[in-house]
C-alpha positions as a Markdown table, in Angstrom:
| # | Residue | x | y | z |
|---|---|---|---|---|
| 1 | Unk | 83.9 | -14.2 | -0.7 |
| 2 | Unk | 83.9 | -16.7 | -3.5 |
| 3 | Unk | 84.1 | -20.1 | -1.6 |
| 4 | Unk | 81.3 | -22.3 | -2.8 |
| 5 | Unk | 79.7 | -22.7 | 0.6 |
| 6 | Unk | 79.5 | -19.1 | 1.0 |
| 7 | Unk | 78.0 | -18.7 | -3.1 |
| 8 | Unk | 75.3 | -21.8 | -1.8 |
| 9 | Unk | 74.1 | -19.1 | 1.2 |
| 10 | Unk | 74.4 | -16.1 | -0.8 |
| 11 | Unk | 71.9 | -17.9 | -3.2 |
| 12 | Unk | 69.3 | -19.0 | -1.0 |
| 13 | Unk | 66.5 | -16.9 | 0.0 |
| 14 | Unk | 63.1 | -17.7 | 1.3 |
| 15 | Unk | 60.7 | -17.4 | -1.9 |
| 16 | Unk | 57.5 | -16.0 | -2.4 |
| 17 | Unk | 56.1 | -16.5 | -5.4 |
| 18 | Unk | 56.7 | -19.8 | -7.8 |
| 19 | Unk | 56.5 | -20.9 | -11.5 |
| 20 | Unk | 54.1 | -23.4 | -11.0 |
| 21 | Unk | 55.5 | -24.8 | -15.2 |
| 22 | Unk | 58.9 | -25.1 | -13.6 |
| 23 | Unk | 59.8 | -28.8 | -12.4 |
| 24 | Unk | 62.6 | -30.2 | -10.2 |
| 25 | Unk | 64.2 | -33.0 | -12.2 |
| 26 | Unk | 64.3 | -36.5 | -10.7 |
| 27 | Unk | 67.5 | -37.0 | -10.8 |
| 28 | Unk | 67.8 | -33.6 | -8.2 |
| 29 | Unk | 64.7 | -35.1 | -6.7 |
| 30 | Unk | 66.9 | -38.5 | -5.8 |
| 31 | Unk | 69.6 | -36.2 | -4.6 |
| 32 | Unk | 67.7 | -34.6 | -2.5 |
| 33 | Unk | 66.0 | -37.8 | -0.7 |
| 34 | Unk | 69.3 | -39.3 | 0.2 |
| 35 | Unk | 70.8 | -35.6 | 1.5 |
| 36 | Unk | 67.7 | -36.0 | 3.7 |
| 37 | Unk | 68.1 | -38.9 | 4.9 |
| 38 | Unk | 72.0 | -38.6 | 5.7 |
| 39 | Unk | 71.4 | -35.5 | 8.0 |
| 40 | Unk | 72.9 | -35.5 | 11.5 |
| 41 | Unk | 70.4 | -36.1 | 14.7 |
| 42 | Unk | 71.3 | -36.2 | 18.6 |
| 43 | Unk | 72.4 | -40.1 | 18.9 |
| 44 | Unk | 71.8 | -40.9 | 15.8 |
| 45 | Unk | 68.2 | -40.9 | 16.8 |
| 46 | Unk | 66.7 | -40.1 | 13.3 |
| 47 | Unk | 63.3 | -39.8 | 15.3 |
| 48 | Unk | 61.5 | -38.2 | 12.0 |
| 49 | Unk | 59.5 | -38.9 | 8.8 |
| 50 | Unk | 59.2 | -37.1 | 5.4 |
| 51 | Unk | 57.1 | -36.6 | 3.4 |
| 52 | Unk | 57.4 | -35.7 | -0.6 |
| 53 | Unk | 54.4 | -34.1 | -2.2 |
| 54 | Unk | 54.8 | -33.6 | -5.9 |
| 55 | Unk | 52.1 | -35.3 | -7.2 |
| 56 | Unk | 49.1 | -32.5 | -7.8 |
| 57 | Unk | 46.5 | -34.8 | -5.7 |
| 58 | Unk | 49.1 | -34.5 | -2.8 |
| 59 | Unk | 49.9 | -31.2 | -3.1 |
| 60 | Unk | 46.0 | -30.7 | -3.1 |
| 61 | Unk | 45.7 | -32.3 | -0.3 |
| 62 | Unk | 48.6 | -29.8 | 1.2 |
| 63 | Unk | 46.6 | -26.8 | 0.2 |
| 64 | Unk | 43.1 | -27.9 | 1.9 |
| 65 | Unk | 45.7 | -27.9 | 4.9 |
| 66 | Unk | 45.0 | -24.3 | 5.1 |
| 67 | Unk | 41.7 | -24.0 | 5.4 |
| 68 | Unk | 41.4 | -22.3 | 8.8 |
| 69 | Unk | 45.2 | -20.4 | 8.9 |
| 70 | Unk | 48.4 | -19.4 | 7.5 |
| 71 | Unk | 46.8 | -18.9 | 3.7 |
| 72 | Unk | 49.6 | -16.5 | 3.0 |
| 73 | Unk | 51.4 | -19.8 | 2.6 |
| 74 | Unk | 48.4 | -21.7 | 0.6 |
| 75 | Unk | 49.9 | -20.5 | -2.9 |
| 76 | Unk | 53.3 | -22.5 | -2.5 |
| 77 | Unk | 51.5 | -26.0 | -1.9 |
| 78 | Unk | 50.1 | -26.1 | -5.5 |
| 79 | Unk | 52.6 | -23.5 | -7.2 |
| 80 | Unk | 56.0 | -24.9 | -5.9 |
| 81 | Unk | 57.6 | -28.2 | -7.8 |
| 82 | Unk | 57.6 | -30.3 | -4.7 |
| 83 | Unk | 56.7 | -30.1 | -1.0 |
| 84 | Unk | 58.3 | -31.8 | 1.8 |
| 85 | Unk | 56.5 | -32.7 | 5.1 |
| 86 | Unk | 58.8 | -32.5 | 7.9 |
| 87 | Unk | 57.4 | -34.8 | 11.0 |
| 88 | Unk | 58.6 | -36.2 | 14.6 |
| 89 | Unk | 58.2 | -38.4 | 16.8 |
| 90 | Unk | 56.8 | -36.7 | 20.0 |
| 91 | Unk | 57.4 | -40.3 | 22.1 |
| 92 | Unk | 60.7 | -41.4 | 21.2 |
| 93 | Unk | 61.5 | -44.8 | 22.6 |
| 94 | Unk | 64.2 | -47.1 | 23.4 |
| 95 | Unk | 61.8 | -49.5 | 20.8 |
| 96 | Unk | 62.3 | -46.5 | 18.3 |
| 97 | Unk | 66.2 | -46.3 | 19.0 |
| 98 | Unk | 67.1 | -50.0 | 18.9 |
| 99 | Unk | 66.1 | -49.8 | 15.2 |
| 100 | Unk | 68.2 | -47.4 | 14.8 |
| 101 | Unk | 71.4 | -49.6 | 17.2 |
| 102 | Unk | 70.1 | -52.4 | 15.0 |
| 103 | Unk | 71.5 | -50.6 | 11.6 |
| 104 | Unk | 74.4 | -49.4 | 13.8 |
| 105 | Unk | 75.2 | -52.7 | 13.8 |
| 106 | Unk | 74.4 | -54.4 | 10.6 |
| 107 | Unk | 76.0 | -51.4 | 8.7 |
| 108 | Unk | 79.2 | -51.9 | 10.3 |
| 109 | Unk | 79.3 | -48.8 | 12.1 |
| 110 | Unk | 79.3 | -50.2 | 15.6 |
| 111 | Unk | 80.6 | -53.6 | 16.5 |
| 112 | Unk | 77.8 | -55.9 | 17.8 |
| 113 | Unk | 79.9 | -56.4 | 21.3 |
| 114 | Unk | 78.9 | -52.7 | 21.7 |
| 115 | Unk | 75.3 | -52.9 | 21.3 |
| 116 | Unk | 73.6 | -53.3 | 25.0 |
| 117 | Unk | 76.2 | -50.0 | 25.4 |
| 118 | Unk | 75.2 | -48.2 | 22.9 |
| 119 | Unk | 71.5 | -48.8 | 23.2 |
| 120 | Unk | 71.5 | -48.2 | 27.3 |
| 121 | Unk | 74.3 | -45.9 | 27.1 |
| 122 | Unk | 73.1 | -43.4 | 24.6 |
| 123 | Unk | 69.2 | -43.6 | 25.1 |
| 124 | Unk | 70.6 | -42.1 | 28.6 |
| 125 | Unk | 70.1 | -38.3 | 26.5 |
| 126 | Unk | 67.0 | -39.5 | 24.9 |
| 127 | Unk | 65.9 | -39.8 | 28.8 |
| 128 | Unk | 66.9 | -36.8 | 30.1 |
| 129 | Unk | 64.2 | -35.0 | 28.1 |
| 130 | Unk | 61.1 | -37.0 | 28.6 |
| 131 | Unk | 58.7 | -36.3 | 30.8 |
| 132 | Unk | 56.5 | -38.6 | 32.9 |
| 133 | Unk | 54.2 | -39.2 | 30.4 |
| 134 | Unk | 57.1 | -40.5 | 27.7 |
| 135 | Unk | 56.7 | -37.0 | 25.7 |
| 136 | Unk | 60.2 | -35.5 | 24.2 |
| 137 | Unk | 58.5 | -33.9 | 21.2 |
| 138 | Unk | 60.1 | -30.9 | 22.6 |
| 139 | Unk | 63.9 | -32.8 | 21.4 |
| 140 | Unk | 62.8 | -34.9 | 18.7 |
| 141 | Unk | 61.3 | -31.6 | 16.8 |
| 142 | Unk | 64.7 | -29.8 | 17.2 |
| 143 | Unk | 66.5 | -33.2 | 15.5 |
| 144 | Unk | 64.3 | -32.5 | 12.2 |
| 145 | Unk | 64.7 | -28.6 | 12.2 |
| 146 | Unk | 68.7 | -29.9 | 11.3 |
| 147 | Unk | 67.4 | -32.1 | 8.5 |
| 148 | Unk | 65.3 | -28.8 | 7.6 |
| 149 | Unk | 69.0 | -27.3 | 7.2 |
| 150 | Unk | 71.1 | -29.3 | 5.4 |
| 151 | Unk | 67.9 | -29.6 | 2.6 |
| 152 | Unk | 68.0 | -25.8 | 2.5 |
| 153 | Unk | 71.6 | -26.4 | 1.9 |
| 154 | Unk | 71.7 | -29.5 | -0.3 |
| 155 | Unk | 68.7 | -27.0 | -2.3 |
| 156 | Unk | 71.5 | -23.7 | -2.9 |
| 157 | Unk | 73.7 | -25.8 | -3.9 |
| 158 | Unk | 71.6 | -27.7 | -6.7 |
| 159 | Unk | 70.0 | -23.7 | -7.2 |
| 160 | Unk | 66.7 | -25.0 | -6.5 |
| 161 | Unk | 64.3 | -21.9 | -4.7 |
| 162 | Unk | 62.9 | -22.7 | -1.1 |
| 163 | Unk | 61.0 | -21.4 | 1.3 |
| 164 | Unk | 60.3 | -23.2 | 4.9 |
| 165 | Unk | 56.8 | -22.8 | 6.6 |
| 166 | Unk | 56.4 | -23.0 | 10.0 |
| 167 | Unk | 52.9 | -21.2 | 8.9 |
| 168 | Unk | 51.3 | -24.1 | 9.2 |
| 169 | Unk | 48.8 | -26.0 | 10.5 |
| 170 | Unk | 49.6 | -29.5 | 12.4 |
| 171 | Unk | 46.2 | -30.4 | 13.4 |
| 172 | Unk | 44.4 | -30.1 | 9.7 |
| 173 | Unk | 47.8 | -31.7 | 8.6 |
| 174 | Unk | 47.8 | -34.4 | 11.5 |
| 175 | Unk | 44.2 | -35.7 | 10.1 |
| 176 | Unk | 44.8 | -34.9 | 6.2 |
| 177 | Unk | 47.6 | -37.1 | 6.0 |
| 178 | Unk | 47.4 | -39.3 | 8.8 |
| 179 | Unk | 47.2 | -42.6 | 7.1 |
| 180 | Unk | 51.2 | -41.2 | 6.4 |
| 181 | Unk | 52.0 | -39.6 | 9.4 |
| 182 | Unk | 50.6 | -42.2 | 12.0 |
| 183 | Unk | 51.4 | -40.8 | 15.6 |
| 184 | Unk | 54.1 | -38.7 | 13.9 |
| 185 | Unk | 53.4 | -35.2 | 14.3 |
| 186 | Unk | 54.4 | -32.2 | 11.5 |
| 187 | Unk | 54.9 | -28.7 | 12.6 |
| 188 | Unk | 56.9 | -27.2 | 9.6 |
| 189 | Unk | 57.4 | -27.9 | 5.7 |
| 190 | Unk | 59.6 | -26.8 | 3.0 |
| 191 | Unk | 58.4 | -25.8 | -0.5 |
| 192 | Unk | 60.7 | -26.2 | -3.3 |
| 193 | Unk | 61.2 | -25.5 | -6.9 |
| 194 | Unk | 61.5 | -22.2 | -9.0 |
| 195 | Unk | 60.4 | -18.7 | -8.5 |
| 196 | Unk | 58.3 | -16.7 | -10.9 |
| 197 | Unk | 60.6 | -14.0 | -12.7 |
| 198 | Unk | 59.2 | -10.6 | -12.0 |
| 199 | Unk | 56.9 | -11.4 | -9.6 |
| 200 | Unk | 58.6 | -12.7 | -6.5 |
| 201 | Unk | 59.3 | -9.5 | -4.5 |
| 202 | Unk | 62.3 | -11.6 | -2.3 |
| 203 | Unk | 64.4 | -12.6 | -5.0 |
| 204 | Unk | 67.3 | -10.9 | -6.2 |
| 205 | Unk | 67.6 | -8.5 | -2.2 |
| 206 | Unk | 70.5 | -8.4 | -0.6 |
| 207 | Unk | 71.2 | -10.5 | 2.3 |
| 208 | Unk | 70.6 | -8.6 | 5.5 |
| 209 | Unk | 72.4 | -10.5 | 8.4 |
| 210 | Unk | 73.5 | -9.1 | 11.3 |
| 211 | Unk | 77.4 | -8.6 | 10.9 |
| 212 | Unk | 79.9 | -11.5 | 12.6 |
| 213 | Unk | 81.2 | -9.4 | 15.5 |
| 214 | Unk | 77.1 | -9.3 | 16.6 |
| 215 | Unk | 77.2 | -13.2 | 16.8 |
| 216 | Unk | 80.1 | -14.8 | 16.7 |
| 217 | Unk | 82.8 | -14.7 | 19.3 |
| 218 | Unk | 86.2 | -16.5 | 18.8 |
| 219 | Unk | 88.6 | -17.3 | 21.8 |
């Protein structure tokens, strides 16, 4: 198939071994920040931070991440062009979300007689997940793992190499970069930038999906 969305999937791949001489440029970098921070959430709840590594001393900081698990992943923090921290909010609440009805409003998106029904209204979801002790980590998480693909998107389609790492480890990355994170908590990231020709064994293998009659169903 030669549509362009289907080219953008077909080009992605996780990778596995990067030219660490290979920059993104930052005009791709900008693109990428706003694609970001335009990707869809439950309510509009945006209930998560980011964080860009590409300064060496950042990305360093990345790697000591790993000094108790997951070092098959250690390689990418200094190696790949830029990192991305991908963080929620594990007590998302209606304080959070009024910021949120607040650029509803001032945006022109929603017209200020709607506001007390959109903030009541719509927290009403936000609700239904949290427990008794005002934890919905659980929902907030599952917003940013959408943000995590539209990047991998917005990435094939600018052919910039990926590879998301849920080897991680939140507690070393939870103190490391706390001054960033605050009460924000980061469970995944993305590495980005160019493979290494000839020595990344994922690049260039067919896709291997399952075929549509396994998964999809149309009625």
């Amino acid at each position: 198939m030669t549509h362009p969305i289907i080219q953008d999937l077909n080009f992605r791949y996780t990778a596995k071994k990067y030219d660490s001489s290979k920059r993104i440029s930052a005009e791709d970098i900008t693109v990428i920040k706003e694609a970001i921070r335009l990707s869809a959430s439950s309510i509009n709840s945006q209930p998560w931070k980011f964080i860009v590594l590409e300064s060496d001393e950042a990305k360093q900081r990345f790697h000591d991440t790993f000094a108790n698990m997951h070092q098959f992943n250690q390689p990418h923090a200094l190696e790949a062009s830029h990192i991305v921290l991908f963080a929620h909010n594990p007590n998302f609440t209606k304080d959070d979300y009024r910021k949120v009805v607040d650029v509803e409003v001032s945006s022109g998106h929603l017209p200020a007689e709607m506001y007390d029904n959109m903030l009541n209204g719509a927290f009403g979801f936000a609700e239904m997940v949290t427990d008794e002790n005002g934890y919905n980590g659980h929902w907030t998480k599952a917003q940013t793992y959408i943000a995590l693909g539209n990047t991998l998107h917005t990435l094939a389609r600018l052919k910039i190499d990926s590879t998301p790492m849920e080897g991680v480890d939140p507690e070393l990355i939870g103190e490391i970069f706390k001054e960033e994170l605050g009460d924000y908590v980061c469970n995944f990231a993305l590495a980005m930038g160019y493979h290494q020709d000839g020595e990344d064994y994922n690049h260039g293998l067919p896709k291997s999906r399952l075929p549509q009659e396994a998964v999809i169903t149309t009625l």
